[in-house]
N, C-alpha and C positions, 0 to 999 in steps of 0.2 A: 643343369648343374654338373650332373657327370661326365658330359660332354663337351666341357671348358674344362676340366682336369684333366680328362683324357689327353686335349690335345696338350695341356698347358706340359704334362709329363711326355709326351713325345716332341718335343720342341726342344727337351733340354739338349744342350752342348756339356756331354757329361766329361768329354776330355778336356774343356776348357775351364771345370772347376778344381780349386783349390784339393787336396784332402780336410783340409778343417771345413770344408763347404760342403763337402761328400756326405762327411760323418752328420751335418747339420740336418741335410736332404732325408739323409737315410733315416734318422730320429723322426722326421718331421713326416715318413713316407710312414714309419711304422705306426703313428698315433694315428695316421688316417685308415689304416688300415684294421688298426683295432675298432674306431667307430664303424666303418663299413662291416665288418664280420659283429659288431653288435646289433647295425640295423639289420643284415641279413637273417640273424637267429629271432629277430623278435616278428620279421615278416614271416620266417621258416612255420613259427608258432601262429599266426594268424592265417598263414593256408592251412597249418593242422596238417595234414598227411606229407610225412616224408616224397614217397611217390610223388606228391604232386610237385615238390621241391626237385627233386629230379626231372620230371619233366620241363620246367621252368627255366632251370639253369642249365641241363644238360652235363649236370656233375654226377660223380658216382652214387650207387646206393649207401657207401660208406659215410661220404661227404653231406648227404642230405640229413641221414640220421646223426650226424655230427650238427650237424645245423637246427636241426626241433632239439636234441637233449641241451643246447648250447642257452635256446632261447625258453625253453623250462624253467633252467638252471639262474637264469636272469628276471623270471617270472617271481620265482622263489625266493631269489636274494638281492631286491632292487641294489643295495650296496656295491653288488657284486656288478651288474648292469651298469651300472653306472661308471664305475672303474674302468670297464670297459670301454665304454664309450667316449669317456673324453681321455682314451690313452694311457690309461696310470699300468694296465694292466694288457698283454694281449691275448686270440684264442686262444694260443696254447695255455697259456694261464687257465683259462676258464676249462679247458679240455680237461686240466690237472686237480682242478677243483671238481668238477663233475664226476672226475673217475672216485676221487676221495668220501664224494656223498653218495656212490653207490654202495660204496663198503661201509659204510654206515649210515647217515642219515644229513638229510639237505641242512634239517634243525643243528648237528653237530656241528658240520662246517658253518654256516652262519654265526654261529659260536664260538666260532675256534681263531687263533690267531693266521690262518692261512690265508686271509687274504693282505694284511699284513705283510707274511712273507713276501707273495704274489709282489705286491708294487717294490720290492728291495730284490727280487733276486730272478735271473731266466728261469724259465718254468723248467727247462731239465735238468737244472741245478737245486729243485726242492722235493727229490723222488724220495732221501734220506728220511727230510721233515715229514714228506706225506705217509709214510711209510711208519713213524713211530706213531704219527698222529692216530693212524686205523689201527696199529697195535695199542693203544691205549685207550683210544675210545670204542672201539667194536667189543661186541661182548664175543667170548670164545667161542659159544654157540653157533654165533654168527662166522665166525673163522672158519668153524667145523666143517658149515656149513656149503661155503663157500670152496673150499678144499676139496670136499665132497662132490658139489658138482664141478667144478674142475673135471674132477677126477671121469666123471659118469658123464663128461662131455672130449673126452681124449680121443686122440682120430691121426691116422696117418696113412697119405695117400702117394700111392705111388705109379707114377703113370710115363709113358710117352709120349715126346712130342716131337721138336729140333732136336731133344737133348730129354736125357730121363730127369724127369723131378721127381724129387722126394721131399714131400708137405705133411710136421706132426706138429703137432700141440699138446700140451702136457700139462698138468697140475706145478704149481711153482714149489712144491715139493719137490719130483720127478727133475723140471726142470732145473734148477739149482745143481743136482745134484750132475744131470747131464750137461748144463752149458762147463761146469767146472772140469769136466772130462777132456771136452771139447779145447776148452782153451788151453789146457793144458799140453795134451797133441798137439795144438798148432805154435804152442809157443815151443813143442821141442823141435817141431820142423824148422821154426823160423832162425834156429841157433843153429842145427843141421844143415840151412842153407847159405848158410855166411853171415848169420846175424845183420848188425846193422849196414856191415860193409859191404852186402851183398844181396842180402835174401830175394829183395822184391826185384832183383834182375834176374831171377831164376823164377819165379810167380809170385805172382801177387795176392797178398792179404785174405782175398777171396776165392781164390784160387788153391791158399793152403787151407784155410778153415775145411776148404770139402774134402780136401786130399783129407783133412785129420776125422774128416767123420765117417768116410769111406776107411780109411786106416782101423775107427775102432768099431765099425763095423765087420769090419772082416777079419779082425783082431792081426793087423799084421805090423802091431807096434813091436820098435828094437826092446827088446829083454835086457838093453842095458839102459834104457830109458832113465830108469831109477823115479826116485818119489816126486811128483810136481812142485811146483817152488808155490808158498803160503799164499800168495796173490791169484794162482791158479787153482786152489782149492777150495771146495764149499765148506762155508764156513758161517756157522748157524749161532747167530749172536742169544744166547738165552740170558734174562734178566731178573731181579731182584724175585719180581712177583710170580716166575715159572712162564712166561711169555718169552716170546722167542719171534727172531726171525733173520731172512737169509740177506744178506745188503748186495741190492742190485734185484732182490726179487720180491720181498713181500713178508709181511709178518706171517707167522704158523699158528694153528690154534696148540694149545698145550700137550694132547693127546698128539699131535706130530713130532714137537720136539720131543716128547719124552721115549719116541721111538729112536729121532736119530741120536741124541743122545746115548743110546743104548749101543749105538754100532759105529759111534766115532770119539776119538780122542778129546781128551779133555784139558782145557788153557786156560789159567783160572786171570783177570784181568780187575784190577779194581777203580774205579773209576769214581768221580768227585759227583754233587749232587748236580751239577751243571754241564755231564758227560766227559770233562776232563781226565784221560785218565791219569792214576795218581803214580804209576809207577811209570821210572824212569830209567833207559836203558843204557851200556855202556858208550862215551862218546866214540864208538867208530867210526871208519869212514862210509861205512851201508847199513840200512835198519837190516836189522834181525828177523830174526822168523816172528820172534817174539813183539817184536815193535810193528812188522807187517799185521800181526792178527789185531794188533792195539787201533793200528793206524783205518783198518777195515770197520774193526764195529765202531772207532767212532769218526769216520769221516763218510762208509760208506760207499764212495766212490770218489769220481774228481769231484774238487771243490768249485770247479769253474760250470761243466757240464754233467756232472753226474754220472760220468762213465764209468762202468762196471769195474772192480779192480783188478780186474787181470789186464784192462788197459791201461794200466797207472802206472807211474816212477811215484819213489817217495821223493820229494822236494822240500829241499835246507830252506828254510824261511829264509833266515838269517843264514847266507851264501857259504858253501865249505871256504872260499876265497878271505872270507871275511872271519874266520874261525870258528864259523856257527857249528856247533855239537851237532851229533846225530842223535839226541836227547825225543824222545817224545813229544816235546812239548815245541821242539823247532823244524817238525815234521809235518805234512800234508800231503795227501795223494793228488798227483797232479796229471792227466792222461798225456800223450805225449806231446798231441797240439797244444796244450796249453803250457806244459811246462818251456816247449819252446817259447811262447809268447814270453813268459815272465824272462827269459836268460836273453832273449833276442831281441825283445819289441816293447821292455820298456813296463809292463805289465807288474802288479806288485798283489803279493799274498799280505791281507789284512784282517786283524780279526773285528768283528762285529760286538756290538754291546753286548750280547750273551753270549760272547766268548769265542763264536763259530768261525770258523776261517774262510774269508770270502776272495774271490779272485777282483782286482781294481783295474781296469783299461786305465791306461796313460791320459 
């Protein structure tokens, strides 16, 4: 069986297809590959030891233990298995649902409308939804909890090799509050190297992130720097009930936000019972600080992938070309690959039945 796919897939004449034939293939590669990574979690689970999954296939210790929680997780939620298997859904989906029912319970998500989401949207474009979802179903306890050991499990290593590394991990408290640092340095670098018209021909992306961590490590940031712009800021969404949390990192239990609360500014937003918010800003030609904090707690990140919003442009639904306001309500975070998609390839910003703004391929 897998030995007539095999070859049937190295026989193709992949330059001889059409793009509308591509796009087909690749659909048609991805549903196969969701039933294989569902048969491989449900064999993962019937060797029983991770280890042995590793021996077997000669994948990482990562990858195996990604392989028994996958086929647990399919034990638990035939629904979920099943989606799986004939395609609706793929690992990464099931990865996203798994991480969700550890922050609370397998029972919750079974329950919950995420798998739903799962078959309408890529699994890195539903961090926002998972993320309200643990903040409203986990009890604070559990937050506390969880925060706690974070915290009682924090480690940073720092060794020699070709090149010095430096390996930390943090509480998503901590961290929040550090990646906002960080991006912020590296977005003043990236205006101090020529911005768009230049930067990444003086280094690259990843080459300025470590210059900005080494920079605020050894504190040798310019003193005219001045304050970070509202997308490179943490920015800790708290709500109606005293729950809170960081978008891009994770809900807080209440006893965190009511610390950071204590030692950062305050933006009061008011929003509809469907997350809309209600207020509207003036039509300029760039959102606001005030429309950027708007635009964060309720979109999140991109609406395409879920990227963090210090990698985001705000994007005109309705095109500046076209006279569309810079209004609230004709705003969306768009990271930069995507936004090029939507202005260059055709790509279109659509809202969803419950209002969400979704990214549409052509």
């Amino acid at each position: 069986m897998f030995e007539d796919w095999t070859r049937t897939l190295s026989a193709l004449e992949i330059a001889e297809l059409s793009v509308a034939e591509a796009r087909r293939l690749l659909a048609s590669i991805s549903r196969h590959r969701a039933a294989v990574d569902a048969a491989e979690a449900r064999l993962a689970v019937r060797v029983g030891e991770a280890s042995v999954v590793r021996g077997a296939t000669r994948c990482t210790q990562r990858e195996a233990d990604r392989a028994v929680a996958r086929g647990q997780l399919m034990e638990a939620l035939p629904e979920v298995g099943d989606a799986l298997a004939c395609g609706e859904i793929s690992g990464a989906h099931l990865d996203t649902l798994s991480r969700a029912a550890e922050r609370t319970t397998v029972e919750d998500v079974g329950a919950s409308s995420l798998l739903t989401l799962a078959r309408a949207k890529p699994a890195d474009a539903m961090s926002k939804q998972v993320n309200d979802f643990v903040r409203i179903t986990a009890s604070d306890a559990d937050l506390a909890a969880r925060l706690q050991k974070q915290r009682s499990q924090r480690r940073a290593i720092l060794m020699s090799s070709d090149m010095g590394v430096l390996h930390a991990e943090f509480d998503d408290s901590t961290f929040g509050e550090i990646r906002a640092a960080v991006d912020a340095e590296t977005d003043r670098l990236y205006w101090a190297d020529g911005g768009r018209d230049g930067a990444n021909e003086k280094r690259t992306p990843e080459q300025r992130r470590a210059d900005a961590v080494a920079s605020l490590l050894l504190d040798q940031r310019s003193a005219e720097a001045g304050p970070p712009a509202v997308r490179n800021q943490a920015l800790i969404v708290v709500h109606e009930d005293g729950s809170g949390d960081i978008p891009g990192v994770g809900p807080l239990p209440k006893s965190e936000v009511e610390r950071l609360v204590c030692i950062s500014e305050l933006h009061g937003l008011v929003f509809s019972a469907d997350g809309q918010p209600l207020w509207l800003g003036d039509a300029v030609r760039l959102a606001d600080d005030n429309q950027w904090r708007a635009l964060i707690a309720r979109d999140g990140g991109c609406i395409g992938c879920g990227a963090h919003p210090s990698r985001c442009e705000a994007h005109h639904v309705i095109w500046r070309r076209h006279h569309g306001p810079s209004d609230i309500d004709n705003l969306a975070l768009l990271c930069k690959h995507h936004h090029h998609l939507v202005h260059d390839s055709g790509w279109v910003v659509d809202q969803d039945a419950s209002g969400r703004w979704t990214l549409v391929p052509p």
